[in-house]
N, C-alpha and C positions, 0 to 999 in steps of 0.2 A: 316481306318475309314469307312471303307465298310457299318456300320452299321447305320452312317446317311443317311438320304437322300440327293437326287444325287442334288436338286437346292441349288444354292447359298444362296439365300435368307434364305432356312431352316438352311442351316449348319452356316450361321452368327446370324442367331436371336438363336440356341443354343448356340452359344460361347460366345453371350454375357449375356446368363441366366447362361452360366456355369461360364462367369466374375464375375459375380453380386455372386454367390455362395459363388466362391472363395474365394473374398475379404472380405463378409457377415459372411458365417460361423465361420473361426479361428476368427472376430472380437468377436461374439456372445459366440464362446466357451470359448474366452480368456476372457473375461467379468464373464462369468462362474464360472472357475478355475481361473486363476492367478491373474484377478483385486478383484476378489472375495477374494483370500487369503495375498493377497497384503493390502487391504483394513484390513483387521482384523486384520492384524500386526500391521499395522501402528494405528489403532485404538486402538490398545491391548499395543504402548508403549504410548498412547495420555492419556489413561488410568491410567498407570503404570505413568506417570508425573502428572499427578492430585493425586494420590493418597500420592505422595510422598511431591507433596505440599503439601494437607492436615494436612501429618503427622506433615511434621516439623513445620507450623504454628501449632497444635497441641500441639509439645513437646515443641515449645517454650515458648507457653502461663503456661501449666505446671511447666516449668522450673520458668517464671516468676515469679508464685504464689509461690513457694517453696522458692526465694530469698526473696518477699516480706516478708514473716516470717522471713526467717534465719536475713536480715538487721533488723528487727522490735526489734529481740530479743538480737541482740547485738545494742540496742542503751545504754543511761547511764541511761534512767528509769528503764530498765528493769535488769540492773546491777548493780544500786545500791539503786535503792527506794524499804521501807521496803513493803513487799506483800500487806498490809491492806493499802497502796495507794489509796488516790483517782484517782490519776492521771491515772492509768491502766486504770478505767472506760473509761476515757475519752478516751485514747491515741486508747483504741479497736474499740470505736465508728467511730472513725476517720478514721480510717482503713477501717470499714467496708463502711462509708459514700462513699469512692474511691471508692471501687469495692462492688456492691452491689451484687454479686453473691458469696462474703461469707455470709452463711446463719446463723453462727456462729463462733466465735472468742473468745476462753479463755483462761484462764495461772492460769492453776494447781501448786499446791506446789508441793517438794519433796513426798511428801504421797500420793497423790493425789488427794486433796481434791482444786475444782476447788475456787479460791479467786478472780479472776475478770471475767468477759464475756462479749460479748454482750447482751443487753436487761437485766442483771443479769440473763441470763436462765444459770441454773445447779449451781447456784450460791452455795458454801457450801455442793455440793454433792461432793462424790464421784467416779471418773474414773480412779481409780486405775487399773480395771481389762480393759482397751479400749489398743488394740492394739497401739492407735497410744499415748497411756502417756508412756505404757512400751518402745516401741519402740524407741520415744523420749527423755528420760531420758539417750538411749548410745549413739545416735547423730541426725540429719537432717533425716526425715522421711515421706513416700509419701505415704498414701495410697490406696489400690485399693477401685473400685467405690460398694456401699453398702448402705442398707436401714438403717433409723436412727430411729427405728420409738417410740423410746422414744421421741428423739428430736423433730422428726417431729408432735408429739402431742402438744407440745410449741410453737413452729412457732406459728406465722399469720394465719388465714383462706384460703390466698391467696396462702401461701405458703402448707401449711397443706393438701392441697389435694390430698389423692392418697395417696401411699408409694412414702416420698420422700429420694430419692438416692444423696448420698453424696463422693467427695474426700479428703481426711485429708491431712493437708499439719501441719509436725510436727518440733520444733527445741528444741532443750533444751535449757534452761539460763543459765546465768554461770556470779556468782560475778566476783570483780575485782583479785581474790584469783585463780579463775577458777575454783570454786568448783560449782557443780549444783543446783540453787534455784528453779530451776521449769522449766515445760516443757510449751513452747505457742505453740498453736495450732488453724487451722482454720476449717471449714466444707464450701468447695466450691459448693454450689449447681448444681449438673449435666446441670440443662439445658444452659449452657455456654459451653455446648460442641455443641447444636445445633445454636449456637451463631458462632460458628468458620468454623462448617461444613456449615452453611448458605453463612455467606462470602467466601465459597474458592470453594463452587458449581458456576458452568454457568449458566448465565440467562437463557439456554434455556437445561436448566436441565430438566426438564420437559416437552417440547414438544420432548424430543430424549431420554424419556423413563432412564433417568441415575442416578440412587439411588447410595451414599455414605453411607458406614457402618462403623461403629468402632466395631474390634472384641475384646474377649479378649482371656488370654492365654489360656480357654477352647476352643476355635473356637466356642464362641457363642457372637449373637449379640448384643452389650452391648447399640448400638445410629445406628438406631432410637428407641427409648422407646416404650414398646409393642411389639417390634419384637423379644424379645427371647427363645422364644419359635415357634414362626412362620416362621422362616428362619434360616438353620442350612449354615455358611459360608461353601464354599471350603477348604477341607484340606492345611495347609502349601506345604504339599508335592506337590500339583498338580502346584506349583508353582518355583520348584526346577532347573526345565529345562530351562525356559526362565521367560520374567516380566508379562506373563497373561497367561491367561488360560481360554478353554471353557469346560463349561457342566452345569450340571441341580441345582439348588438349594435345590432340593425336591417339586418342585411345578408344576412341569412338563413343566418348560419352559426352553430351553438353553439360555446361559447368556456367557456373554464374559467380561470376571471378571480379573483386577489387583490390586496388593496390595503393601502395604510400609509399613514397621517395624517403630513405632513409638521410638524414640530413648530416654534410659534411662536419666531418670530425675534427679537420685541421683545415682554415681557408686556403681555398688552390686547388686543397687533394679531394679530388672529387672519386670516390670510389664507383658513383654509379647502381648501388646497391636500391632494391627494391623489396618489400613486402609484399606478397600476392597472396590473398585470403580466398578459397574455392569451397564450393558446393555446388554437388549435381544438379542440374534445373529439376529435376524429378523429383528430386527429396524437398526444394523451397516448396515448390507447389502440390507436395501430398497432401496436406492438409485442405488444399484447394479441392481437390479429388475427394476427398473424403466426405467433405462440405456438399457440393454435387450431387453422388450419391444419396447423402440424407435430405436433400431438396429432392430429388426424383421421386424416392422412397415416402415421401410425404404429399407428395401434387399426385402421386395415386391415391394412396390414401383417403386424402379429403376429399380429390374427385369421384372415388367411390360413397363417401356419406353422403355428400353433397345430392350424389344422384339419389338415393334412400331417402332422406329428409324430402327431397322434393318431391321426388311420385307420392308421400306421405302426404304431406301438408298442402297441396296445391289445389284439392278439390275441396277441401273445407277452407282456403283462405283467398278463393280466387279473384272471385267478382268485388270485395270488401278493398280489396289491395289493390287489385286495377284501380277502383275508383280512390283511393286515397293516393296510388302514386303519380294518376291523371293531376289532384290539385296539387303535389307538391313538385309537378314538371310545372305546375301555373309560376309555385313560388320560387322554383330554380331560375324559371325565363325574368323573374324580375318586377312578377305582380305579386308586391309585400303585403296587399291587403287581401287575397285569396287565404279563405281561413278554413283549417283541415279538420272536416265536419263531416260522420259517414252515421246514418239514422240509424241505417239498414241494418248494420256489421253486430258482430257478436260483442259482446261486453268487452270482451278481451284488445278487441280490433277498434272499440270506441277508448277504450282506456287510450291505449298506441297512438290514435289520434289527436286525445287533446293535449298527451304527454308532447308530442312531436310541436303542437303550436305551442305551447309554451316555451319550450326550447328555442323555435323557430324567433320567438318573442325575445327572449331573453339574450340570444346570440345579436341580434339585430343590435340590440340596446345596448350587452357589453361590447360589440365590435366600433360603436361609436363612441361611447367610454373610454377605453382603449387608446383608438388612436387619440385621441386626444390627452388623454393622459402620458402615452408614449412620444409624440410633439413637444409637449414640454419636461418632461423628465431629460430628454437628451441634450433638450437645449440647456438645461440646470448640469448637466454632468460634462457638457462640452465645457462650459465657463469653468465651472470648479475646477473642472481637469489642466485646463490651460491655464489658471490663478495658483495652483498646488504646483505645478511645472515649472513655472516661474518664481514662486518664490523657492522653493529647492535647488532651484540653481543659483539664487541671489545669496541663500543662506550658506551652501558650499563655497562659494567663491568668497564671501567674506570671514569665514571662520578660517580661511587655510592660506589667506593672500595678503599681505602689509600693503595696504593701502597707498603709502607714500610710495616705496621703490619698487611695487609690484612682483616682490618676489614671496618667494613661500614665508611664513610667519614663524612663528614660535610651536604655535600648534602643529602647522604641517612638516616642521623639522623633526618634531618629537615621533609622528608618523615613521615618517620612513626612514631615521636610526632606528625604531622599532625593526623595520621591514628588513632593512640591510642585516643587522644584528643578527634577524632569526633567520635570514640568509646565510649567512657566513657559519654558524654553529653549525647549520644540516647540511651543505656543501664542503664549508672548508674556507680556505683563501683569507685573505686580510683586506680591510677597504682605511684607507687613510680618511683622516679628520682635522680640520683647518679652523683654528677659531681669530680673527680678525677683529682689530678694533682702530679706527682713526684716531690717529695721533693728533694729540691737542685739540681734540673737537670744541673742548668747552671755550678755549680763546676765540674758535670761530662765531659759534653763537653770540660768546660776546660780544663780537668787534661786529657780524653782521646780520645780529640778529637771527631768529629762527627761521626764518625763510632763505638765508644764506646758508641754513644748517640745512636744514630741506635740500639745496640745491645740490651741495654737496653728496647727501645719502645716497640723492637721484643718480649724480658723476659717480660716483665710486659702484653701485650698482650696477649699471649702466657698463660700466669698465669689468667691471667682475664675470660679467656675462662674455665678452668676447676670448677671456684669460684663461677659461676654464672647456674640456670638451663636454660634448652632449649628452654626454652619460653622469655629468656627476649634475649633483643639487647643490646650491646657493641658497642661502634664508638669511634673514633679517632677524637676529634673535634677539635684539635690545636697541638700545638708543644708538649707538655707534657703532653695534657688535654682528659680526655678520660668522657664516658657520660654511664652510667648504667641503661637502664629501667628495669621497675621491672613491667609489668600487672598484674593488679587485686592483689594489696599489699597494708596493713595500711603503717602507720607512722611508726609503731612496727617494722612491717617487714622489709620496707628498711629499716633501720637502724641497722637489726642485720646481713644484707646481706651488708652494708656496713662496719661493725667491722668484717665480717667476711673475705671480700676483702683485707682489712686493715692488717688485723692479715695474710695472706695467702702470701702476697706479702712480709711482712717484714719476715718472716721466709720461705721464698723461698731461691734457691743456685740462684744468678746473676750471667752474665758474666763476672763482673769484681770483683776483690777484695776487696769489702766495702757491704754493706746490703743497700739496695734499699728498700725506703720506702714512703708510699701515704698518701697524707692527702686527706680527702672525705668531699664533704657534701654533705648533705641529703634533698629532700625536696619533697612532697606530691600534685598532682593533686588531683583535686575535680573535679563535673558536679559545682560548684556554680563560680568556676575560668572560666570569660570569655575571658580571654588569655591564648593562649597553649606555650607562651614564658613565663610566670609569675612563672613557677613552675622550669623554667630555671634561671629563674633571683633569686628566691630563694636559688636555689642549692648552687649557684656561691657566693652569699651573707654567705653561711654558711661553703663554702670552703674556703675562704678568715680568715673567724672566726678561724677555724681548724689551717690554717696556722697559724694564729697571739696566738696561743694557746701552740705556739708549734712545730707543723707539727706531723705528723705520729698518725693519731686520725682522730675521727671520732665526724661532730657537724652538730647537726637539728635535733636531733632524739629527744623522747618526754620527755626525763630528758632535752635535753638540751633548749627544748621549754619550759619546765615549767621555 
């Protein structure tokens, strides 16, 4: 170190501008580079979860308009009252009164000459050639977003202004024959997209510079209105690698941009629709800049005391601190019996001393403490971890599983009629209910004993699992009684998934010598059932029926409700 100067005083007031450096710079650089690209990740997936919110409240608002038709059009007006109904009038108005961003609602005949509407507009015209009558006429139909601007001369003045942009939500009818009497159809006014994108923006969307876009499958922007043509999105591609992506709009500014696939509405029709969430790269990393700033503003700062304190204290603490930081480079290099001992020094510089070896003492002592005690602590938290893991899995799987036929029990049926139940109230829909019981069980166990009864529960299990699809639940709710949900199913349907149950088991091979056969009933959840046991208590009311019928049959279905 030839090349400082030879007073103390200099060579400690540089060591501690060259401290202040030290500590300063990689703080300053790392703020730089890594909190800098730190930050844009974690911004770019904050991004990427907003966008993906968006979407799905998006597709589900979608989804909803699309059921509200499809439900609308299988009611019993719209499949069996003759076209020139008044009641359509009404029933459309009604419709539109709920959701007032249908800006149009009518039901076209076979031909396509429309017979009811909102307002009568199109009344007795023709839309034979409208994508969404052809469309609708071979099933459930979503259109992409488009000018109406025939219609849009009809509207209101309020609505009329401008080219107004519309989405078709289409279903066909269908008599009680299931042949097709007409397609209904609505026109959902676009700005109910700025309705969704409002709610699902941050209130301080706007002070951090952060626009929402709906793209469509051309990469152009389809919300906000007016920008399609003045902002062209990010390619799909740029977004292949990871959930965001930076670069320019075309506007000359960088943007730090993530997106989410808005997810199909009807299987098949794939709209192609995208959510792109943007912020300036300028405005993620202000706060970085800012940060910066108050690091630079501070590594002066303290390199200015730094320098003061040291020209101060160097000539009164110089020879005392050499020599005490000569013994503790002894006990850094690793000679733990070098003991920090200065005769010379000032009271203050001997206090410093022996405070330092008793620490020096004590560090020593708790770092072998320590690991030691940290060796087997993890060894005690490894075991209990993996003993608590295992039995939590041993405990779930017994409290929710029927041992014998391995399906779900009593417990975990009551679950998820719970689940389904509060399903269907906040969505809608109906899910069927199957309640099962083996005919004549008790002569089986008679004749072949409980393990012939066993083998049986196993066979009809066993068989119940192939009868049924992958979405519905099977349980074991008693000695012979087993329980069938059916999600999102009419009256119709359970009941021909219970004839079908019926029919599958009795021409099954059993383990014993005789035909093993079920009697079912059948019975229907509603949103209007304010008990999730009533559609139970039904089942069990019409299995009782089944038996008294007979057995091996199937009773609740809608011949036997009539």
């Amino acid at each position: 170190m030839t090349f400082l100067p030879d007073s103390f005083r200099n060579r400690l007031a540089l060591l501690f501008v060259g401290l202040a450096l030290l500590v300063g710079l990689p703080t300053y650089l790392y703020l730089d580079h890594v909190y800098a690209a730190r930050l844009i990740r974690d911004r770019g997936e904050a991004l990427r979860d907003l966008a993906s919110a968006v979407a799905a409240v998006l597709g589900e608002n979608l989804r909803e308009r699309q059921r509200e038709i499809e439900l609308l059009a299988q009611t019993p007006l719209y499949r069996r009252a003759p076209l020139d109904s008044p009641d359509f009038q009404a029933s459309l108005e009604r419709v539109q009164e709920s959701y007032p961003q249908y800006s149009w609602i009518g039901l076209a005949d076979p031909q396509g000459t429309v017979r009811a509407a909102t307002g009568k507009l199109l009344v007795g015209k023709s839309v034979a050639q409208r994508p969404w009558f052809i469309n609708g006429l071979q099933g459930s139909f979503f259109g992409d977003l488009h000018e109406a601007l025939l219609l849009s001369k009809l509207l209101p003045q309020a609505e009329g202004q401008g080219p107004v942009r519309f989405i078709d939500f289409a279903s066909p009818v269908f008599d009680e024959s299931g042949r097709v009497r007409g397609v209904l159809a609505s026109h959902a006014h676009w700005r109910w997209a700025a309705e969704v994108v409002q709610v699902m923006t941050p209130h301080d969307a706007e002070s951090n510079a952060l626009d929402v876009f709906i793209v469509n499958q051309d990469n152009v922007v389809i919300y906000p209105e007016g920008q399609e043509k003045a902002l062209l999105a990010p390619d799909k591609a740029a977004f292949n690698s990871r959930a965001y992506s930076t670069g320019g709009w075309g506007d000359g500014v960088s943007y730090l941009s993530a997106t989410a696939q808005v997810r199909e509405i009807i299987p098949g029709q794939h709209l192609g629709w995208r959510i792109v969430v943007r912020q300036p790269t300028a405005r993620t990393l202000a706060d970085v800049r800012d940060l910066q700033r108050v690091v630079l503003l501070a590594l002066v700062g303290a390199t200015a005391l730094f320098l003061v304190l040291a020209w101060w204290s160097a000539s009164r603490f110089s020879r005392p601190l050499e020599r005490l930081a000569a013994l503790a480079h002894r006990i850094e290099a690793g000679d733990e019996k070098t003991r920090l001992e200065v005769t010379d020094a000032p009271q203050e510089i001997r206090g410093l001393a022996a405070a330092l070896q008793d620490m020096a003492d004590a560090l020593l002592s708790h770092q072998e403490a320590l690991a030691q005690s940290n060796a087997q602590l993890e060894e005690k938290v490894s075991e209990r971890t993996a003993a608590l893991a295992q039995a939590n899995a041993e405990l779930h799987q017994l409290a929710r599983r029927d041992a014998l036929t391995s399906l779900a029990n009593r417990f975990a049926a009551n679950e998820r009629l719970q689940d389904e139940f509060l399903r269907m109230r906040r969505h809608g829909g109906s899910y069927g209910l199957l309640m099962l019981d083996i005919d004549f069980f008790k002569r089986i166990n008679d004749t072949l004993g409980h393990a012939g009864g066993d083998e049986v529960l196993r066979h009809v299990a066993a068989t119940l699992r192939t009868l049924v699809r992958e979405s519905d639940f099977i349980a074991r709710v008693g000695g012979e009684e087993f329980m069938v949900l059916l999600p999102e199913s009419s009256l119709a349907d359970a009941a021909r998934v219970g004839e079908k149950i019926r029919a599958g088991i009795a021409a099954s091979q059993p383990p014993i010598d005789r035909q093993v056969t079920v009697s079912v009933g059948v019975a229907l959840a509603t949103p209007e059932q304010e008990d999730m046991d009533l559609a139970v208590r039904q089942a069990d009311t019409q299995l009782y029926r089944a038996k008294e019928a007979g057995r091996n049959r199937v009773a609740g279905g809608p011949q036997s409700a009539a």
